[in-house]
C-alpha positions in Angstrom: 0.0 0.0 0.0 2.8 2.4 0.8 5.5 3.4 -1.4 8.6 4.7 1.3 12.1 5.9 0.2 14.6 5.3 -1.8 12.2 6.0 -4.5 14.1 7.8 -7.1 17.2 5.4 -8.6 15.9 2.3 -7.4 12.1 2.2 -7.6 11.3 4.6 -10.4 14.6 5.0 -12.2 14.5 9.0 -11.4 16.7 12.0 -9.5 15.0 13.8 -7.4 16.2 17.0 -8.1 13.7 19.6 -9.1 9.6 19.5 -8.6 9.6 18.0 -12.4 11.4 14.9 -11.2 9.9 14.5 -8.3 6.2 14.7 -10.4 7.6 12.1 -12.2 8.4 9.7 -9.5 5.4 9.4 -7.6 3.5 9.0 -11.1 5.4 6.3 -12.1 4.7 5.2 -8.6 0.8 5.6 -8.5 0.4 4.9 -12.4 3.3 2.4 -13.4 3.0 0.4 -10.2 -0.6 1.0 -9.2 0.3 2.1 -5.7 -2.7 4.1 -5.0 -1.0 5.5 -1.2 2.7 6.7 -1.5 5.0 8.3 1.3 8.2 9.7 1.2 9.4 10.0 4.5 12.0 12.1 3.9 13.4 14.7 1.1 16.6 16.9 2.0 15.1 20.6 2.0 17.2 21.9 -0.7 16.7 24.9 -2.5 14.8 23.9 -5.0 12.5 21.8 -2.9 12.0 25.2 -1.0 11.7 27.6 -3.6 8.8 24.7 -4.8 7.3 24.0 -1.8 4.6 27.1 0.0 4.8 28.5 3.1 1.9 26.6 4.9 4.0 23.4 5.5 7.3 24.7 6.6 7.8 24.3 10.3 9.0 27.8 12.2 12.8 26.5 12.1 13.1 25.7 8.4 14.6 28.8 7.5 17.2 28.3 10.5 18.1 25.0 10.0 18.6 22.1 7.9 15.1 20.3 7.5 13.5 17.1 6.0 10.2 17.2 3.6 7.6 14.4 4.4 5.1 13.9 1.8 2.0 11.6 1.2 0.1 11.4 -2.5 -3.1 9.8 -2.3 -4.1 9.1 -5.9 -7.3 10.2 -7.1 -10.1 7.3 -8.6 -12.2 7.9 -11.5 -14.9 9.9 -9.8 -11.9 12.3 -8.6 -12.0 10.7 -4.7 -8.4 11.7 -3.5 -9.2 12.9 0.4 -9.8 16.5 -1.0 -13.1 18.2 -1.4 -11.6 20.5 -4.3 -12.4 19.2 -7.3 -9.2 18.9 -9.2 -7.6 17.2 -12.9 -4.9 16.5 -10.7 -3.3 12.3 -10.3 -3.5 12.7 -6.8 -3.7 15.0 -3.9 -0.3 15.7 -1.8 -0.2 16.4 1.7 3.4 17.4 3.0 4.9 18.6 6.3 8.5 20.2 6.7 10.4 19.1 9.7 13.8 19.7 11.6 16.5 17.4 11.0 17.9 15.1 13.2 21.8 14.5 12.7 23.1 10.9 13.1 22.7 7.8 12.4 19.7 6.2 14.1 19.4 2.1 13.6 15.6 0.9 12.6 13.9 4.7 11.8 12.3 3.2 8.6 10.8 0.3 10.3 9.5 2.0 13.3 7.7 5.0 10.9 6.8 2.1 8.5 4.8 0.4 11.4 3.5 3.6 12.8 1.9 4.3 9.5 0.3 1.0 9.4 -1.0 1.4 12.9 -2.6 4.5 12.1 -4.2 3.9 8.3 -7.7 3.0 8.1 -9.8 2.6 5.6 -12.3 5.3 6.4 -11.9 8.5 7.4 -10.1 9.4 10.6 -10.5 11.3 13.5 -8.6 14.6 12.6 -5.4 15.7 14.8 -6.2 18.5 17.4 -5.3 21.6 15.1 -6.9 20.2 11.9 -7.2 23.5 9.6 -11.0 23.1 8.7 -12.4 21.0 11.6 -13.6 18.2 9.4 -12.7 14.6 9.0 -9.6 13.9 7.4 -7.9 12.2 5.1 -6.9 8.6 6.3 -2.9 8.2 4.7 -2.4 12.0 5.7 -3.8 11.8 9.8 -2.1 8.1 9.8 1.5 9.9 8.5 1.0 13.2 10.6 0.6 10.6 13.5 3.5 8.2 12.5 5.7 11.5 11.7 5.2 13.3 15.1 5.8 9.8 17.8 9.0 9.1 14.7 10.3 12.7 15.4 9.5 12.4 19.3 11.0 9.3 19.7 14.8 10.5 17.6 14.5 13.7 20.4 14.6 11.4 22.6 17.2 9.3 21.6 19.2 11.9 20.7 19.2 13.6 23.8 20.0 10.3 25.6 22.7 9.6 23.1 24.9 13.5 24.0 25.0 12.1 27.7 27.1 9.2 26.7 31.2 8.7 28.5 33.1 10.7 25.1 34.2 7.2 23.4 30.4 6.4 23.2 29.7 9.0 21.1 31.9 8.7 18.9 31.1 10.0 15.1 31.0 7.9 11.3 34.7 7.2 10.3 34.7 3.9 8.2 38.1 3.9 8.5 39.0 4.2 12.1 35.6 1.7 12.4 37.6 -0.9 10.5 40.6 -0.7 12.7 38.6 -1.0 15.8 34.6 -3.4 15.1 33.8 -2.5 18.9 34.0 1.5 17.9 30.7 1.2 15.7 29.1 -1.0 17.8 29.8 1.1 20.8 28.3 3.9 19.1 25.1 2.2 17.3 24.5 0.6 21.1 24.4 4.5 22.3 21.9 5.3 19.3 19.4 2.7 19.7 15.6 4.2 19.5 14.6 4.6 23.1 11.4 2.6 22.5 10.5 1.3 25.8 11.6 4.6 27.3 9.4 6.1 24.7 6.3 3.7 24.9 4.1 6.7 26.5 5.1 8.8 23.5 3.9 5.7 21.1 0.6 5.1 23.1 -0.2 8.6 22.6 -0.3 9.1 26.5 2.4 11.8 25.8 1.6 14.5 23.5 4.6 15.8 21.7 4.7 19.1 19.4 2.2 17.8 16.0 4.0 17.3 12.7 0.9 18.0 10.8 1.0 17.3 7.4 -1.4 19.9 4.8 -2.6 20.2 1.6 -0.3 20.3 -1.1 -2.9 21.9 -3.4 -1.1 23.2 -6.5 1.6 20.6 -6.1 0.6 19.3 -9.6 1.1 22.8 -11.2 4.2 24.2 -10.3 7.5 24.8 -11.9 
């Protein structure tokens, strides 16, 4: 059901590198492969993607700091269902969010989004997320990825903020080289990175609220340059 990255050389033969490519890959995606719910968990906010992108789905730090792009096309059926109440010629309707970047390598991120995604998705409708725009219902793929992207992005703030208390040769940074001289150097330092999932749980019940990664309406995604 869910096409998540690499998407571009592997899946759809395509660099992502400007909004035409990037077009390109989710309909080869939705069209070529018939995946009717795609997410891309995460696109590097380059220039391009953010002279592309509008100013709705930044988050207040993107212009301070190096941010990520999550996005979520829902393809459209022949009566022009797509999760959006515009009527639109459009392939599919594209919901995207713009978050803060995490540096570091964090072992299982894919998975544990992957899941949350699944865990979230139903087949209706959903309940919307507290600060839903319009009030209404919304869109199942983009609550279940706003939902999976805020308890993913919790759960790294967490880690991350265990992992900068760790003794100095703990925390130690990616050097393949020095790694292959000494094996316990990486595994020191990918034991100090594990996702704090049991520490977390509260976060991934939902009995701990943290900020909302909301993802919104992409609505001239289709149009522009």
């Amino acid at each position: 059901m869910y096409g998540l990255i690499p998407i571009d050389r592997v899946l759809t033969d395509t660099k992502i590198e400007d909004g035409a490519s990037l077009r390109k890959a989710l309909t080869i995606l939705h069209e070529t492969y018939s995946v009717p719910n795609v997410v891309i968990s995460s696109i590097p906010m380059e220039q391009w993607l953010k002279d592309l992108a509008p100013p709705h789905i930044f988050s207040p730090v993107s212009n301070k700091e190096q941010s990520l792009l999550c996005l979520a096309s829902v393809r459209r059926t022949a009566n022009g269902d797509g999760g959006s109440d515009t009527p639109s010629p459009s392939p599919s309707t594209v919901y995207a969010a713009c978050i803060p970047f995490i540096p570091g390598y964090f072992s299982g991120v894919g998975d544990l989004f992957s899941a949350l995604v699944l865990g979230h998705y139903h087949t209706r409708a959903s309940t919307p997320p507290p600060d839903n725009d319009n009030g209404n219902a919304s869109p199942s793929l983009m609550h279940a990825v706003s939902s999976a992207l805020t308890k993913t992005h919790a759960i790294l703030r967490l880690t991350e903020n265990h992992a900068s208390k760790l003794p100095p040769e703990e925390r130690t940074t990616t050097d393949d080289e020095l790694d292959q001289k000494d094996p316990e150097r990486l595994v020191r330092r990918m034991r100090g990175r594990e996702l704090r999932l049991v520490q977390g749980r509260k976060i991934l019940s939902g009995e701990v609220v943290s900020e909302l990664r909301l993802l919104r309406e992409w609505k001239d995604f289709w149009g522009r340059g």
